[in-house]
Structures are given as structure tokens and as C-alpha cells.
PDB file of N, CA, C and O in Angstrom:
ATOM      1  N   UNK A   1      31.771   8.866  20.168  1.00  0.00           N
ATOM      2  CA  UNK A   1      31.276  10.024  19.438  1.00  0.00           C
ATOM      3  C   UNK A   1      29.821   9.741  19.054  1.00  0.00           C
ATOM      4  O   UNK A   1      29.533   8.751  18.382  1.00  0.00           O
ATOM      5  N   UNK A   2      29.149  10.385  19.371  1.00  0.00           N
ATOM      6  CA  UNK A   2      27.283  10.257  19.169  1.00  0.00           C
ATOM      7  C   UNK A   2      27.088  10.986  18.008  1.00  0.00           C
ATOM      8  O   UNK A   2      27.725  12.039  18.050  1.00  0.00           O
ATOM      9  N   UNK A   3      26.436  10.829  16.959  1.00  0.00           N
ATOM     10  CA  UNK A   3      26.329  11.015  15.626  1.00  0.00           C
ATOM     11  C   UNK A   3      24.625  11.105  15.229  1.00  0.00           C
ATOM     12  O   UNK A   3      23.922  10.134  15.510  1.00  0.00           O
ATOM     13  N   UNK A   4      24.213  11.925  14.782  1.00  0.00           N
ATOM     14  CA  UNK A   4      22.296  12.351  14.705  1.00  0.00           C
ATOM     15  C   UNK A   4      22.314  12.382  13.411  1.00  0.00           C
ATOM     16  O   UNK A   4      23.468  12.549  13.017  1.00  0.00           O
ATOM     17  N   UNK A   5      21.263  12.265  12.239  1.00  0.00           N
ATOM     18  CA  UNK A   5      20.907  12.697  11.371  1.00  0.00           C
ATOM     19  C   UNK A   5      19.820  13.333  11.180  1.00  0.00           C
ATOM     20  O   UNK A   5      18.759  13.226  11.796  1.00  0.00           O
ATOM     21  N   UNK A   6      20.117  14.073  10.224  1.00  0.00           N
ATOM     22  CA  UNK A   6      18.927  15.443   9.779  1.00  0.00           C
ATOM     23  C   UNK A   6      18.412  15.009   8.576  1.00  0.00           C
ATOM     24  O   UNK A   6      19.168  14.904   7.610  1.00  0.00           O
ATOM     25  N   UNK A   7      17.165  14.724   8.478  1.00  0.00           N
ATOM     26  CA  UNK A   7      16.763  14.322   6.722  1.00  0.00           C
ATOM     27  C   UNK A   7      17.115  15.698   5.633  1.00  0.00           C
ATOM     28  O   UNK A   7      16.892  16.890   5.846  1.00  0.00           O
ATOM     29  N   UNK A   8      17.444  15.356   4.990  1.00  0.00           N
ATOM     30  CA  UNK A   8      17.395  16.359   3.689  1.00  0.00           C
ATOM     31  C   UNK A   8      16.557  16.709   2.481  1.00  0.00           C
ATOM     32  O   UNK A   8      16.322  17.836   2.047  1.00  0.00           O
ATOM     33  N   UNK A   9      16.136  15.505   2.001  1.00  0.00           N
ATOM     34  CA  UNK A   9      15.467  14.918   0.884  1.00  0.00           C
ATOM     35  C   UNK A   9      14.845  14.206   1.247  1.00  0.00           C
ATOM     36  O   UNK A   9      14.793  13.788   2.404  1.00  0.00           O
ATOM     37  N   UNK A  10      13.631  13.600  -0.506  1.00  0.00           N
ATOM     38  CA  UNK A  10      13.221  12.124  -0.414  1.00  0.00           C
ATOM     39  C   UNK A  10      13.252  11.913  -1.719  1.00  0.00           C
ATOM     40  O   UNK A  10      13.298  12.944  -2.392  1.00  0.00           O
ATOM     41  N   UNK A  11      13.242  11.078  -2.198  1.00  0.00           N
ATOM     42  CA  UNK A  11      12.766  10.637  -3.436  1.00  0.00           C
ATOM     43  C   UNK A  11      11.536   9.368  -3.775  1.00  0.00           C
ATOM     44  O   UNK A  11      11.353   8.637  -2.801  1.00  0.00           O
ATOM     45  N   UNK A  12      11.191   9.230  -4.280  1.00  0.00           N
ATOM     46  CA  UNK A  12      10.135   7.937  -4.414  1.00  0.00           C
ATOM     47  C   UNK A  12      10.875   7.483  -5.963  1.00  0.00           C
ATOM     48  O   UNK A  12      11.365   8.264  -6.778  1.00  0.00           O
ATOM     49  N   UNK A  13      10.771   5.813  -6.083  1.00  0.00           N
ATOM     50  CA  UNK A  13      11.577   5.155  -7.318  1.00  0.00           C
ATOM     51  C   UNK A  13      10.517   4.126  -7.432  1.00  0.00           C
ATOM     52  O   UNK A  13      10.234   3.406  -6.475  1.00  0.00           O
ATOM     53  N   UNK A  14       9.899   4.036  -8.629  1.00  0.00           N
ATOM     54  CA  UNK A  14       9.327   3.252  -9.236  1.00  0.00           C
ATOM     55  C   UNK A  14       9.937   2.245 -10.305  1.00  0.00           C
ATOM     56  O   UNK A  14       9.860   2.480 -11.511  1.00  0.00           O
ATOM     57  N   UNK A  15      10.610   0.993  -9.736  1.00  0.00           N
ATOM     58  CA  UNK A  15      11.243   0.058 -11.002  1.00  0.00           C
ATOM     59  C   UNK A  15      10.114  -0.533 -11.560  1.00  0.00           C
ATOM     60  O   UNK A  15       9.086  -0.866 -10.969  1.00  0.00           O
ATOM     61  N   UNK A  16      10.452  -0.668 -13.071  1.00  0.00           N
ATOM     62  CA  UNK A  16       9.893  -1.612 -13.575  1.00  0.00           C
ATOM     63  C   UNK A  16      10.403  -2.710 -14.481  1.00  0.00           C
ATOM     64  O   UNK A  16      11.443  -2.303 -14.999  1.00  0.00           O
ATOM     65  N   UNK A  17      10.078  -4.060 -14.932  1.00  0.00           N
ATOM     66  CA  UNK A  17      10.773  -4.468 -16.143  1.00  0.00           C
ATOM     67  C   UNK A  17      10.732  -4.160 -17.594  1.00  0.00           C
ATOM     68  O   UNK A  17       9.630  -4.348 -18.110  1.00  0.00           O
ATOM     69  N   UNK A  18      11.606  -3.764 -18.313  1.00  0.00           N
ATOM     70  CA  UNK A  18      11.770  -3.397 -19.188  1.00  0.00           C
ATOM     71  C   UNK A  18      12.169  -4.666 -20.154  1.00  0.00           C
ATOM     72  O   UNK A  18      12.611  -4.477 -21.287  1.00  0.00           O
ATOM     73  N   UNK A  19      12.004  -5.764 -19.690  1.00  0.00           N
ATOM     74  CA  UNK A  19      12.631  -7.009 -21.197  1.00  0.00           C
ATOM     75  C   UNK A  19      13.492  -7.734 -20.132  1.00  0.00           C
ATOM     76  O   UNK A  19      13.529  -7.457 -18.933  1.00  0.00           O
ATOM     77  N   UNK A  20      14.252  -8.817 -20.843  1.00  0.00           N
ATOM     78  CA  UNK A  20      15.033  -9.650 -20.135  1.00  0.00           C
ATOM     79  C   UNK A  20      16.057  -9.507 -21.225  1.00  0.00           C
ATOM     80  O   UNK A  20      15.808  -9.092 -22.357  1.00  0.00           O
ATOM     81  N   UNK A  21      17.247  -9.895 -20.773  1.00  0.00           N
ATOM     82  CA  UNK A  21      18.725  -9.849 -21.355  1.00  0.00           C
ATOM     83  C   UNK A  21      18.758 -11.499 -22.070  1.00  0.00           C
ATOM     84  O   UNK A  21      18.039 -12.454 -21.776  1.00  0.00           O
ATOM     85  N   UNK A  22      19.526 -11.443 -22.781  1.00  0.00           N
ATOM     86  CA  UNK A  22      19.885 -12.779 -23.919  1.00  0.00           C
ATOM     87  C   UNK A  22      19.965 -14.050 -22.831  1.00  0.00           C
ATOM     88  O   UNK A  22      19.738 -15.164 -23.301  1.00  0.00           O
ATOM     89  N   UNK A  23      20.220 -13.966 -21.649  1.00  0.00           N
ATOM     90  CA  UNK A  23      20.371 -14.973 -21.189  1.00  0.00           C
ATOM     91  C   UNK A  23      19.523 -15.384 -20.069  1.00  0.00           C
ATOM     92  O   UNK A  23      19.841 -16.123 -19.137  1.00  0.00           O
ATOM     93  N   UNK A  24      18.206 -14.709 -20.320  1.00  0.00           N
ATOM     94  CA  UNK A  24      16.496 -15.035 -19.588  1.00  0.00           C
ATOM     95  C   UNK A  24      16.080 -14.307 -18.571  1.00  0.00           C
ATOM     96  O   UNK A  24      14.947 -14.416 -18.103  1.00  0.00           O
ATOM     97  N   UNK A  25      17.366 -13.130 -17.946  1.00  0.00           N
ATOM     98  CA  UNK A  25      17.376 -12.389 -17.009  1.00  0.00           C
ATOM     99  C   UNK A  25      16.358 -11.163 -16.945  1.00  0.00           C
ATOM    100  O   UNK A  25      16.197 -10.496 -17.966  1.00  0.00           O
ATOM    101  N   UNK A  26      15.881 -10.944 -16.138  1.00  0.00           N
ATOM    102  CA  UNK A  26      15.269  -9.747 -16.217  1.00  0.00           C
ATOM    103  C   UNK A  26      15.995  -8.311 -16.469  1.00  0.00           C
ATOM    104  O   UNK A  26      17.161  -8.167 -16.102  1.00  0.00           O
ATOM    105  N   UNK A  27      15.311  -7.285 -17.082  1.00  0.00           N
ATOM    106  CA  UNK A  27      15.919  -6.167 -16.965  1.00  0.00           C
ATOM    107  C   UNK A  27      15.326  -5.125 -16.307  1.00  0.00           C
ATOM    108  O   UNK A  27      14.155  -4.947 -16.643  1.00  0.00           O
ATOM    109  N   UNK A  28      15.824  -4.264 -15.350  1.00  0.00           N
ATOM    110  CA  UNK A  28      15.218  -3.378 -14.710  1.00  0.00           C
ATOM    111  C   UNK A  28      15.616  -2.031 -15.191  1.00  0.00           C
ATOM    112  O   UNK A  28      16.765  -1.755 -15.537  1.00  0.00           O
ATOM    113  N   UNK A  29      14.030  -0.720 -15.202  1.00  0.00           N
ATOM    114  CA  UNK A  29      14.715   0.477 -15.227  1.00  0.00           C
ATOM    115  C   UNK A  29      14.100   1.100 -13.882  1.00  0.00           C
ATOM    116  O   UNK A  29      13.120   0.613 -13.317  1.00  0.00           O
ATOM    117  N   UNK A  30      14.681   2.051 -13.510  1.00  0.00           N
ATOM    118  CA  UNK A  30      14.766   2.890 -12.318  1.00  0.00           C
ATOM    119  C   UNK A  30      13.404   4.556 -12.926  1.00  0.00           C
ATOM    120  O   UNK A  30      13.585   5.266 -13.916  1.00  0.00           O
ATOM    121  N   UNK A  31      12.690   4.625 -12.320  1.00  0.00           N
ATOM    122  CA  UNK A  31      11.738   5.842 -12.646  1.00  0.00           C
ATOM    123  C   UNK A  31      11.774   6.721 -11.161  1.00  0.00           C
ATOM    124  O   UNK A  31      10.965   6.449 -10.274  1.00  0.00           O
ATOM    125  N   UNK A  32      12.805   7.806 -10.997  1.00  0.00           N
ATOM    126  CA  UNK A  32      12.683   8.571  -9.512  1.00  0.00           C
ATOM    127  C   UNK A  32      11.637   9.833  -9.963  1.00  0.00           C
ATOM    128  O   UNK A  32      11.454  10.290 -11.092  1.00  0.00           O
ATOM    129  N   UNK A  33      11.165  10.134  -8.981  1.00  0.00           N
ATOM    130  CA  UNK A  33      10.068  11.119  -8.500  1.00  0.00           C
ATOM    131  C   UNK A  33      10.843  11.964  -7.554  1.00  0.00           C
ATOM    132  O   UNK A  33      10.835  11.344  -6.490  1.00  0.00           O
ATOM    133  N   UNK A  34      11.644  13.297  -7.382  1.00  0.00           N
ATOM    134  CA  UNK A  34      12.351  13.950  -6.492  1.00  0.00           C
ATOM    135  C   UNK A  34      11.438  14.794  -5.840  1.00  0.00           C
ATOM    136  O   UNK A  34      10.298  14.727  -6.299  1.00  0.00           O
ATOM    137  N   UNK A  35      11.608  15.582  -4.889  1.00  0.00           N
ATOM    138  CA  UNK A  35      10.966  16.083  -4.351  1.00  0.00           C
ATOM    139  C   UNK A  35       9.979  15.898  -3.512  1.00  0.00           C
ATOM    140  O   UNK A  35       8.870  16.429  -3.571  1.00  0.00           O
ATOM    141  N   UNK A  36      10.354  15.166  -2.744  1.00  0.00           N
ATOM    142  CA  UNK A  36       9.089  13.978  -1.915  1.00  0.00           C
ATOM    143  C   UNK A  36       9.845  15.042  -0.723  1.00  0.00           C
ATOM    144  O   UNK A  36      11.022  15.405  -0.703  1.00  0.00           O
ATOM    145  N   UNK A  37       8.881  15.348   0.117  1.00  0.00           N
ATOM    146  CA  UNK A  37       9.042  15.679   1.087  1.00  0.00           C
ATOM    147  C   UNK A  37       9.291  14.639   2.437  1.00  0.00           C
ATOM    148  O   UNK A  37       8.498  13.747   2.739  1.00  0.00           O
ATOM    149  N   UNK A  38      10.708  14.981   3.271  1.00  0.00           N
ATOM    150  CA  UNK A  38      11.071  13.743   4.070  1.00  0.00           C
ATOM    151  C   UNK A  38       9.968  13.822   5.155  1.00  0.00           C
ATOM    152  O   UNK A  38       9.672  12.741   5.664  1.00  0.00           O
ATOM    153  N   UNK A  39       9.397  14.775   5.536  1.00  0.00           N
ATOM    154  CA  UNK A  39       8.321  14.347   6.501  1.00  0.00           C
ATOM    155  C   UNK A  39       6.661  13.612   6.023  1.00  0.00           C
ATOM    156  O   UNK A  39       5.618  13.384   6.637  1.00  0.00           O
ATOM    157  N   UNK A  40       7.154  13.417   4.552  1.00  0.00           N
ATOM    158  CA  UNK A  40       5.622  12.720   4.129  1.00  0.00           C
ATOM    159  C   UNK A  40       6.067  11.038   4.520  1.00  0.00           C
ATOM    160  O   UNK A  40       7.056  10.372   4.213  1.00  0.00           O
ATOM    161  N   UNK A  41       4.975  10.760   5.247  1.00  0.00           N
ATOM    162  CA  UNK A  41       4.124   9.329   5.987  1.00  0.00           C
ATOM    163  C   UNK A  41       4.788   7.835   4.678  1.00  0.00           C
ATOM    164  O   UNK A  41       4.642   7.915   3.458  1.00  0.00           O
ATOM    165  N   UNK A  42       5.228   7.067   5.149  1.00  0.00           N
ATOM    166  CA  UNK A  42       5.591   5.630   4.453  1.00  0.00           C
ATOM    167  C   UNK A  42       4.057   5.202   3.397  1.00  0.00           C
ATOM    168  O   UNK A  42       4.084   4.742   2.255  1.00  0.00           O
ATOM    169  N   UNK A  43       2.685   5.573   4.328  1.00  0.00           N
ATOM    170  CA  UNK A  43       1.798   5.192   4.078  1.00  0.00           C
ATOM    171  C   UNK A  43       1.265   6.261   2.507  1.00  0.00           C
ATOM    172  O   UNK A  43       0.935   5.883   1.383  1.00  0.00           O
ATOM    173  N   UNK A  44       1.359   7.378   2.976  1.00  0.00           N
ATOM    174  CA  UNK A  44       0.765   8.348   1.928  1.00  0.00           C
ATOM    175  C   UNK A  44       1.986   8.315   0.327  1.00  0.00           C
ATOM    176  O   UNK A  44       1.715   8.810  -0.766  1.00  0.00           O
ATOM    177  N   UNK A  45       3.231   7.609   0.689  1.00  0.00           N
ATOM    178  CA  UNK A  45       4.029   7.341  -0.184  1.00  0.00           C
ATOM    179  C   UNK A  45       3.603   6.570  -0.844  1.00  0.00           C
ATOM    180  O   UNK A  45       3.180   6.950  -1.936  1.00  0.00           O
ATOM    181  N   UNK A  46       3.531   5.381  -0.551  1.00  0.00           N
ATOM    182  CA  UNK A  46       2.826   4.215  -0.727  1.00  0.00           C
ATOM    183  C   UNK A  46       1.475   4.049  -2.360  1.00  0.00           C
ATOM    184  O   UNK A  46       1.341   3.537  -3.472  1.00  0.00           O
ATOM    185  N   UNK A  47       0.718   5.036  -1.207  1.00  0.00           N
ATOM    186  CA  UNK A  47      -0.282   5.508  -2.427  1.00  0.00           C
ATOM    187  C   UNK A  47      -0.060   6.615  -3.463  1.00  0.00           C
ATOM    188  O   UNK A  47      -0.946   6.866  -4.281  1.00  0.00           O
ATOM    189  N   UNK A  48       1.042   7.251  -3.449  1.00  0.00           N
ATOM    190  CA  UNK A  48       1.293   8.299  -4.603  1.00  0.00           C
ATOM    191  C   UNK A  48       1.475   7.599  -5.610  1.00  0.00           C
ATOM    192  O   UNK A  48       1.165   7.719  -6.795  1.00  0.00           O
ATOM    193  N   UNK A  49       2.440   6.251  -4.551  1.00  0.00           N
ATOM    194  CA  UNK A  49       3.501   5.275  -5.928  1.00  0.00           C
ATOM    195  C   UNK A  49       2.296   4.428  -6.768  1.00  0.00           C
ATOM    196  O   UNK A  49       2.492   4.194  -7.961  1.00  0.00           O
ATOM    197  N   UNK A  50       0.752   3.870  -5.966  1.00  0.00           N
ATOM    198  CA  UNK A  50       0.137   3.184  -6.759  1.00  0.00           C
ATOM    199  C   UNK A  50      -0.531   4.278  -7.432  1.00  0.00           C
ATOM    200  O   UNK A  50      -0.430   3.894  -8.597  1.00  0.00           O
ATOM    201  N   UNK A  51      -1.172   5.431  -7.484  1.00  0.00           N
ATOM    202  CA  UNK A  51      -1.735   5.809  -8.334  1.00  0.00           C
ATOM    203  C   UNK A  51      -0.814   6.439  -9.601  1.00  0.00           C
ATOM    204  O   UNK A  51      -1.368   7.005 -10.543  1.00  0.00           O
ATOM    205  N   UNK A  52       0.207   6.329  -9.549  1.00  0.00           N
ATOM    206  CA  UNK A  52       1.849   6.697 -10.311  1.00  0.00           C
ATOM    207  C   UNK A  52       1.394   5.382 -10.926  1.00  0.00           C
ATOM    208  O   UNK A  52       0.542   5.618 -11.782  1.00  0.00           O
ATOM    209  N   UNK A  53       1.564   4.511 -10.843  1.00  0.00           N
ATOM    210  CA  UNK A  53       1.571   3.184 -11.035  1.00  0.00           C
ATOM    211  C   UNK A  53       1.065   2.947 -12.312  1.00  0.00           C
ATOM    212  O   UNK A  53       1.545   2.639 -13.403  1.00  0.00           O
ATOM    213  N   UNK A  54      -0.164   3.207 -11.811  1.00  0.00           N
ATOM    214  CA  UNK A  54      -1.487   3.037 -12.872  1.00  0.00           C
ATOM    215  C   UNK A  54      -1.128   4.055 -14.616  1.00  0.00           C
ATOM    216  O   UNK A  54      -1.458   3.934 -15.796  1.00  0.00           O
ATOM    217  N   UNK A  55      -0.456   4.811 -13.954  1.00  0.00           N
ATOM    218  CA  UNK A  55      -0.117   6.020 -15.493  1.00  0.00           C
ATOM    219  C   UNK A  55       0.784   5.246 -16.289  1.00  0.00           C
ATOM    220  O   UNK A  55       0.740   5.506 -17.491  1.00  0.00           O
ATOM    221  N   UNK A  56       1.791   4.141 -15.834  1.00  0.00           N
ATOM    222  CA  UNK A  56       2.951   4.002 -16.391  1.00  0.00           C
ATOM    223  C   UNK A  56       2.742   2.989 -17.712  1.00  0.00           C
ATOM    224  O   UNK A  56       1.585   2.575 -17.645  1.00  0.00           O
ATOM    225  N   UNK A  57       3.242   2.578 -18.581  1.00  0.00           N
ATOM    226  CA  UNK A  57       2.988   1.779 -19.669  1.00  0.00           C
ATOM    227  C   UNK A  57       3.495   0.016 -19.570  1.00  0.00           C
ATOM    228  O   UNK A  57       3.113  -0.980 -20.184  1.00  0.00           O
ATOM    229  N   UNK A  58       4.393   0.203 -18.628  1.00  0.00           N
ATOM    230  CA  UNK A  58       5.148  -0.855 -17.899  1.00  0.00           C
ATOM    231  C   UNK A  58       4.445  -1.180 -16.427  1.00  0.00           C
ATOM    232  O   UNK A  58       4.021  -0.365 -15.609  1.00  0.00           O
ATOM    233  N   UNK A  59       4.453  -2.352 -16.367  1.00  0.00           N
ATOM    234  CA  UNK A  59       4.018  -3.143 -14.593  1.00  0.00           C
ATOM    235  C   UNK A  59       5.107  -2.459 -13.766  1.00  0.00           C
ATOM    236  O   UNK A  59       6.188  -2.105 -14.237  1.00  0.00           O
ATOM    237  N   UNK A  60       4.704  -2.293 -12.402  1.00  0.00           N
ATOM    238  CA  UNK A  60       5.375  -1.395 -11.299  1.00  0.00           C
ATOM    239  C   UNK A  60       6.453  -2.942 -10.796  1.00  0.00           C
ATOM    240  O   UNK A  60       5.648  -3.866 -10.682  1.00  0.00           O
ATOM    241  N   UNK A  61       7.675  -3.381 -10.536  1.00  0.00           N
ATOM    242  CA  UNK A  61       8.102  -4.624 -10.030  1.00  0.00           C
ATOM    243  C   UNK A  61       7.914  -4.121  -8.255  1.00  0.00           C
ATOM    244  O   UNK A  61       7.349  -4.751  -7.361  1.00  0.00           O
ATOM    245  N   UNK A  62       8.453  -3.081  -8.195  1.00  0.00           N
ATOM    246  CA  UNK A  62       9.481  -2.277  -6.851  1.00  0.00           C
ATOM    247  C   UNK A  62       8.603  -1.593  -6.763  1.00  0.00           C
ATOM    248  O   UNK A  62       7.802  -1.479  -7.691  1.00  0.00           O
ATOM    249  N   UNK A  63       8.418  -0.573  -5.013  1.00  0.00           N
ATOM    250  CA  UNK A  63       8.319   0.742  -5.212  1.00  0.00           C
ATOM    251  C   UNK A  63       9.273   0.829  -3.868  1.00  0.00           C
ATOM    252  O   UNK A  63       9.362   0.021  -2.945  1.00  0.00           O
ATOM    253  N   UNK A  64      10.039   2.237  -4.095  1.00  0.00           N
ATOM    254  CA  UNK A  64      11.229   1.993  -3.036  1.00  0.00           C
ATOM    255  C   UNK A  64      10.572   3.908  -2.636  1.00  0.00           C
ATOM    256  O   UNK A  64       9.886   4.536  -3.442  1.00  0.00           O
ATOM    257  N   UNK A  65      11.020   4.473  -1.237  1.00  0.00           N
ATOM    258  CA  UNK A  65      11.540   5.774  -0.494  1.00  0.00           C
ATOM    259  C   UNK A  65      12.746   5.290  -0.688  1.00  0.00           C
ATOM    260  O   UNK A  65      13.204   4.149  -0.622  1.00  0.00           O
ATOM    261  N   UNK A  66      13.484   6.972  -1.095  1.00  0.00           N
ATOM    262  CA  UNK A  66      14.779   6.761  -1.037  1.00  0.00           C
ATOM    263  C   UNK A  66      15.009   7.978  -0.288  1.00  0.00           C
ATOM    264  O   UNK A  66      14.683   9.058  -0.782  1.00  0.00           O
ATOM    265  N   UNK A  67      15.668   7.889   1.130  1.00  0.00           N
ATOM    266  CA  UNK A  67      15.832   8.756   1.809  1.00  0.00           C
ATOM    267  C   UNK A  67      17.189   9.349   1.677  1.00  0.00           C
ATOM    268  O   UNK A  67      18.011   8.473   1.407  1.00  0.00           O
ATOM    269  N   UNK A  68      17.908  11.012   1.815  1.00  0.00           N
ATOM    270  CA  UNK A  68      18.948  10.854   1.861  1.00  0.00           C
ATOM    271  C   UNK A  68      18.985  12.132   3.306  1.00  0.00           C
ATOM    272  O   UNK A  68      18.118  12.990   3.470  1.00  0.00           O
ATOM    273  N   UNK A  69      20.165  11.941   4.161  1.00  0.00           N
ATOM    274  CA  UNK A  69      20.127  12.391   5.253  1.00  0.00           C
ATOM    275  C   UNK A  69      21.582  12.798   5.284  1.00  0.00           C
ATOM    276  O   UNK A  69      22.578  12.332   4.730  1.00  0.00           O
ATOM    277  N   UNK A  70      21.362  13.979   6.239  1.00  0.00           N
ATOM    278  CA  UNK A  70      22.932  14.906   6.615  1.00  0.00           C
ATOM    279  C   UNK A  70      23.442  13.933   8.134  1.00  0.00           C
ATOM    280  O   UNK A  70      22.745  13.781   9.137  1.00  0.00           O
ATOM    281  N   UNK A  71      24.900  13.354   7.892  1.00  0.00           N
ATOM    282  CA  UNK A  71      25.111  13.106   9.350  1.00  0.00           C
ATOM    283  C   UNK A  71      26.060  14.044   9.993  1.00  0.00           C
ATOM    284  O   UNK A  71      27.041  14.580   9.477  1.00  0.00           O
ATOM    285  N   UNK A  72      25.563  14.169  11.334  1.00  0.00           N
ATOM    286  CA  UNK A  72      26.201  15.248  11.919  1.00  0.00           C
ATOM    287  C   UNK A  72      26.932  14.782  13.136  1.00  0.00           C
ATOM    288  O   UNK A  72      26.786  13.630  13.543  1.00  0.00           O
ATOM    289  N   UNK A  73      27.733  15.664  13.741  1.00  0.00           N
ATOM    290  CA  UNK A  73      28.438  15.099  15.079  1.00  0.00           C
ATOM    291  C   UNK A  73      27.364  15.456  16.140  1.00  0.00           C
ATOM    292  O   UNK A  73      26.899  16.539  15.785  1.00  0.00           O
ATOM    293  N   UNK A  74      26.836  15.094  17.133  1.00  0.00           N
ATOM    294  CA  UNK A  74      26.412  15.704  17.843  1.00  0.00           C
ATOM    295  C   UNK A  74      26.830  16.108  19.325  1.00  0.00           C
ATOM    296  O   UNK A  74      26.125  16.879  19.976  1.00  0.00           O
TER     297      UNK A  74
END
């Protein structure tokens, strides 16, 4: 069975650390940006997330695309 996907979405996620836990660990929070268009470039992502970056009050750790896609039969 041959199986295609169709993008749907994007999102862009900016983690950062937020503190470490009692036992020296880091803590992470999750910051999504929806509405990323799936045909925008890895590269032009890239730079949304650093100039995003620069606004935030917290250091950037991550910057992730989070793609989500329809699978279909084909």
C-alpha cells in the first residue's frame, strides 16, 4: 500500500530554560508560534525564530518546525 502526505500546518517552537528543578536539572518551557505556513523555507524559519529570539526575556535553548501532515492512501 503506497501512502503520500499532504502538509497541513506548521508551527515554529521556541524552548527556553525557565530554572532547574531541586535536583540541578534543567527546566524547559515550550513557546509555539502557529500559523507558519508549510511552504515557508527551513531557512526563512530559521530567521523569524532569531529575530523572535531577541524579544524574549529568557535565552532561546531550541528552535524546532513542527510540521503536521495528512496521511493519505494513495
Amino acid at each position: 500500500m503506497a501512502v503520500s502526505k499532504n502538509p497541513v500546518n506548521a508551527s515554529l517552537r521556541l524552548v527556553t530554560q525557565t530554572g532547574t528543578t531541586a535536583k540541578g536539572e534543567p527546566k524547559f518551557q515550550n513557546r509555539d508560534f502557529k500559523g507558519l505556513k508549510p511552504s515557508a523555507t527551513d531557512e526563512n524559519v530559521f530567521a523569524a525564530a532569531e529575530a523572535l529570539s531577541g524579544l524574549m526575556s529568557l535565552p532561546v535553548s531550541r528552535i524546532a518546525r513542527v510540521d503536521m501532515n495528512q496521511l493519505v492512501e494513495a
